[in-house]
C-alpha positions in Angstrom: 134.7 40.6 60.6 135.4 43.9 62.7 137.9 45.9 61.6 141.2 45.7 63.7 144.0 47.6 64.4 146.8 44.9 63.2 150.4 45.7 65.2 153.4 44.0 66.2 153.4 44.6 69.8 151.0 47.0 72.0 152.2 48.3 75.2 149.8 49.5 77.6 149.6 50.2 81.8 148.1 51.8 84.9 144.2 50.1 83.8 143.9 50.0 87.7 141.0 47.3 87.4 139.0 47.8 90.8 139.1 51.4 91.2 135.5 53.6 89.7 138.1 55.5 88.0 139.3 53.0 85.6 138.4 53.6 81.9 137.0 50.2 81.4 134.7 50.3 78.4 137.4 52.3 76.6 140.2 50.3 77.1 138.2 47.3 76.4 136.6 49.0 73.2 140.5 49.1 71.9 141.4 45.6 73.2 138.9 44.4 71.5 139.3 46.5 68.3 143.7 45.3 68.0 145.9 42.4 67.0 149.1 42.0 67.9 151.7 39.5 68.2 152.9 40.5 71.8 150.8 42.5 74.4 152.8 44.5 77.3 150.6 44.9 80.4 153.5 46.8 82.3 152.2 47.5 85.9 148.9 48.5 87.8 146.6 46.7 85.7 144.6 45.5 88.7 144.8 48.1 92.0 145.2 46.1 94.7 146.0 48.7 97.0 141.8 49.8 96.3 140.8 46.5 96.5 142.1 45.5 99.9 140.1 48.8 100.8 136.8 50.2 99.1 137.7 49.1 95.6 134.8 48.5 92.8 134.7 44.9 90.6 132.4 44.7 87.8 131.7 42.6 85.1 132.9 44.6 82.8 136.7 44.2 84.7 136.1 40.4 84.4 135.6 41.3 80.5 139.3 43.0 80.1 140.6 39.6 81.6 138.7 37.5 79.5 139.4 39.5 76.6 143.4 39.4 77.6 143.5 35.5 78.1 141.1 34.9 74.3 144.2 36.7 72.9 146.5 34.3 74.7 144.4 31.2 73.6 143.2 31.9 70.4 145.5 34.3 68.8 148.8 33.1 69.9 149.5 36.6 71.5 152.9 36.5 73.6 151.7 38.3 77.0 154.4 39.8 79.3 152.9 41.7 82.7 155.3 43.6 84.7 154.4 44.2 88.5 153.5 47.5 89.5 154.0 49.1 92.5 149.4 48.8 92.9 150.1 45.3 92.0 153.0 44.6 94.3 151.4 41.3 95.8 153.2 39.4 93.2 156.5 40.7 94.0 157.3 37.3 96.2 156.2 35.0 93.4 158.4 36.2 90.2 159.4 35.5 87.7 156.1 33.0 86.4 155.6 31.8 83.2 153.5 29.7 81.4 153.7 29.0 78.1 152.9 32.1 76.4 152.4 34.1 79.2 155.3 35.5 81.9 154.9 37.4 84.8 158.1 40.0 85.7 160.2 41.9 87.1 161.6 44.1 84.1 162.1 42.6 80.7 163.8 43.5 77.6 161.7 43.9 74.4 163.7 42.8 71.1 161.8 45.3 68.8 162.4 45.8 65.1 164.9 48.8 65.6 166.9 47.3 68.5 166.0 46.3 72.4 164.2 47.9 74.4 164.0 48.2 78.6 160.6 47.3 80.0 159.6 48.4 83.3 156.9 49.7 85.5 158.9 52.5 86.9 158.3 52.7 90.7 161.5 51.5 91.4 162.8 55.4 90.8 160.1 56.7 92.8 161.2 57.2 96.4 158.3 57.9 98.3 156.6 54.4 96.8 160.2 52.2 97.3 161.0 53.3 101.0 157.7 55.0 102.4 155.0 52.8 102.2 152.1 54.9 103.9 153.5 58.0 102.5 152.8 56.1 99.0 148.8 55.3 100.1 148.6 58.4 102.0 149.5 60.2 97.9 147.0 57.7 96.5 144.4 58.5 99.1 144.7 62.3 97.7 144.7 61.4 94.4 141.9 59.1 94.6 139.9 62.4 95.9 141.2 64.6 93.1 139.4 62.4 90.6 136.4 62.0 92.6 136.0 65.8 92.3 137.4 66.1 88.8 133.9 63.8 88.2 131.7 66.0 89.0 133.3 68.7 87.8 133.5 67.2 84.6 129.4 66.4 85.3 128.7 70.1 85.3 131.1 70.3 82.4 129.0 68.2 80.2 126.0 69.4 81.9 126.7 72.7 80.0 128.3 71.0 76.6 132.2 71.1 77.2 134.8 68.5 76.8 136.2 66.9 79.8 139.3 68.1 81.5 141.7 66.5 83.8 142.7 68.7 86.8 145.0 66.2 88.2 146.8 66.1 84.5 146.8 69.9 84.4 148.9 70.4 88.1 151.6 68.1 86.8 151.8 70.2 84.1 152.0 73.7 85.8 153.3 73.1 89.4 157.1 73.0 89.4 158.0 70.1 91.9 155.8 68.1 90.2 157.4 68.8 86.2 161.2 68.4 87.7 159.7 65.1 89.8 159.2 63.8 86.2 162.1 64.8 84.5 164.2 63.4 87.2 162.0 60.4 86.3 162.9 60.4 82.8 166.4 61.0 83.2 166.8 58.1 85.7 164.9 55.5 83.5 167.0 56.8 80.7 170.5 56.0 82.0 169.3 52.5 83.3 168.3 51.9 80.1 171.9 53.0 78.7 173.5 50.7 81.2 171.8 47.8 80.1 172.4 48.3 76.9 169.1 49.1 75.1 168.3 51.9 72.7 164.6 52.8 74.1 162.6 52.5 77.9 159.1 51.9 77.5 157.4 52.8 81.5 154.1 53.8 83.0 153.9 54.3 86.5 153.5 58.3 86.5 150.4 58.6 84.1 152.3 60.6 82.0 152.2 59.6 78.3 155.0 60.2 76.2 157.3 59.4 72.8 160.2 61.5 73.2 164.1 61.3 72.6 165.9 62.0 76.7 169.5 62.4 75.4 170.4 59.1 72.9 167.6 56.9 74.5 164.2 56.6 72.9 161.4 57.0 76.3 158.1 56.0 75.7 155.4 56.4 78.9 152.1 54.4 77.9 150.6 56.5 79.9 147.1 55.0 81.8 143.6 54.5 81.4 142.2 56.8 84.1 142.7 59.9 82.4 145.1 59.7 79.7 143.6 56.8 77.8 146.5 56.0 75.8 148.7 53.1 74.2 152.0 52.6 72.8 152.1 50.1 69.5 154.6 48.9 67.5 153.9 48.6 63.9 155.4 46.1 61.7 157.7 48.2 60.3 160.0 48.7 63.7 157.7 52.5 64.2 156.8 53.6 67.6 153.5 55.1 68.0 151.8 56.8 71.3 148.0 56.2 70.4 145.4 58.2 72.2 141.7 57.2 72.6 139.9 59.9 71.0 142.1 58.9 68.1 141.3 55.4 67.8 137.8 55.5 68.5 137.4 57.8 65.7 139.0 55.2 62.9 137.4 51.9 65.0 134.0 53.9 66.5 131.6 51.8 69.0 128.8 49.9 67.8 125.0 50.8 68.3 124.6 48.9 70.8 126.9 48.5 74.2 124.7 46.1 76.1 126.2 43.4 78.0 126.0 40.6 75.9 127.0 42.1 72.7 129.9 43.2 74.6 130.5 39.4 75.9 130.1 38.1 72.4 132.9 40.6 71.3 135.3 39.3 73.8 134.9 35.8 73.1 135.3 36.6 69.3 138.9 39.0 70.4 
């Protein structure tokens, strides 16, 4: 038996299945490598917005599902997805749910310590709730930033660097964009006061983070496009903001990454 990272809950977001960008075989790699009693998909797991326009399926996306619904079937796992704003198309049709698996809105997670609000996010982010082509117009852009962050990061391995996100390093350094996401913060912080829960566990921004924002406990999962990170709980009521460079260092790949050893791993999850 492989080992396996063995959690309570595992809260992870933004996969955007469709898009070239999307981090499958890492994200699948620690899907496949974790067991938990309840997995959070909160928002823009699948991009719909890229799929309705040049988006990219592969097998491999078809794998992260099947991998998802063998942890439904054969573990047990509680799933809960929350609606993003690239996966709005379900928006008419919640709340679902059946059996072990919902579909939401928002939902509040009964951790160890005390409850916790669970939400995409988008609903504090202006330009996505009230201006709908300003939205695609800023995911247009983006999309473009990480086409040229690839081959940048080509020529970067090319001559034997590590990768670097440019997209990650202008949040970081350009001043609208650090207060936008404080602002964020602050906002999902109070909601989560007035609903009377200790923590706010988001996505939404691709910004991962474990941090205290006054008395509230906010955790960003971050996203698997550049980030490649996860929040678990561990069975002790501990919060934990796992990166993949991390976790692929105590559960490394195997030799071989060919497609049906790869299936046979999924069907085993």
């Amino acid at each position: 038996m492989k080992p396996r990272l063995d959690v309570r809950t595992v809260i992870l977001s933004d996969v955007h299945l469709g898009t070239p960008d999307c981090k499958i075989d890492e994200v699948n790699h620690f899907l496949r490598h974790v067991r938990c009693a309840k997995l959070i998909l909160n928002g823009d797991i699948i991009d719909g917005w890229q799929l309705t326009r040049s988006g990219r399926w592969t097998k491999a996306h078809t794998r992260f599902v099947r991998i998802v619904l063998k942890k439904l079937e054969k573990r047990d796992t509680e799933i809960v997805y929350l609606r993003g704003n690239h996966d709005d198309v379900l928006t008419s049709f919640l709340p679902l749910q059946f059996e072990n698996l919902q579909i939401v809105e928002d939902h509040v997670h009964h951790g160890l310590r005390g409850p916790y609000l669970v939400l995409h996010g988008d609903v504090f982010d202006v330009v996505t709730r009230d201006f709908v082509f300003l939205a695609h117009l800023g995911d247009w852009g983006y999309r473009a930033l990480l086409r040229l962050n690839r081959i940048y990061n080509a020529w970067r391995a090319w001559r034997g660097l590590d990768t670097w996100s440019l997209s990650k390093a202008i949040k970081a350094r350009v001043k609208s964009a650090v207060s936008h996401v404080s602002k964020f913060e602050t906002h999902l912080a109070q909601l989560a006061r007035e609903r009377g829960c200790i923590g706010v566990m988001c996505g939404h921004i691709h910004s991962a983070a474990d941090k205290r924002v006054g008395d509230v406990h906010y955790l960003n999962s971050g996203d698997w496009v550049e980030s490649l990170t996860a929040i678990v709980e561990h069975w002790d009521g501990r919060y934990e903001l796992v990166t993949f460079a991390d976790f692929i260092r105590l559960f490394p790949r195997a030799e071989s990454s060919d497609a049906a050893t790869a299936d046979s791993l999924a069907a085993a999850a």
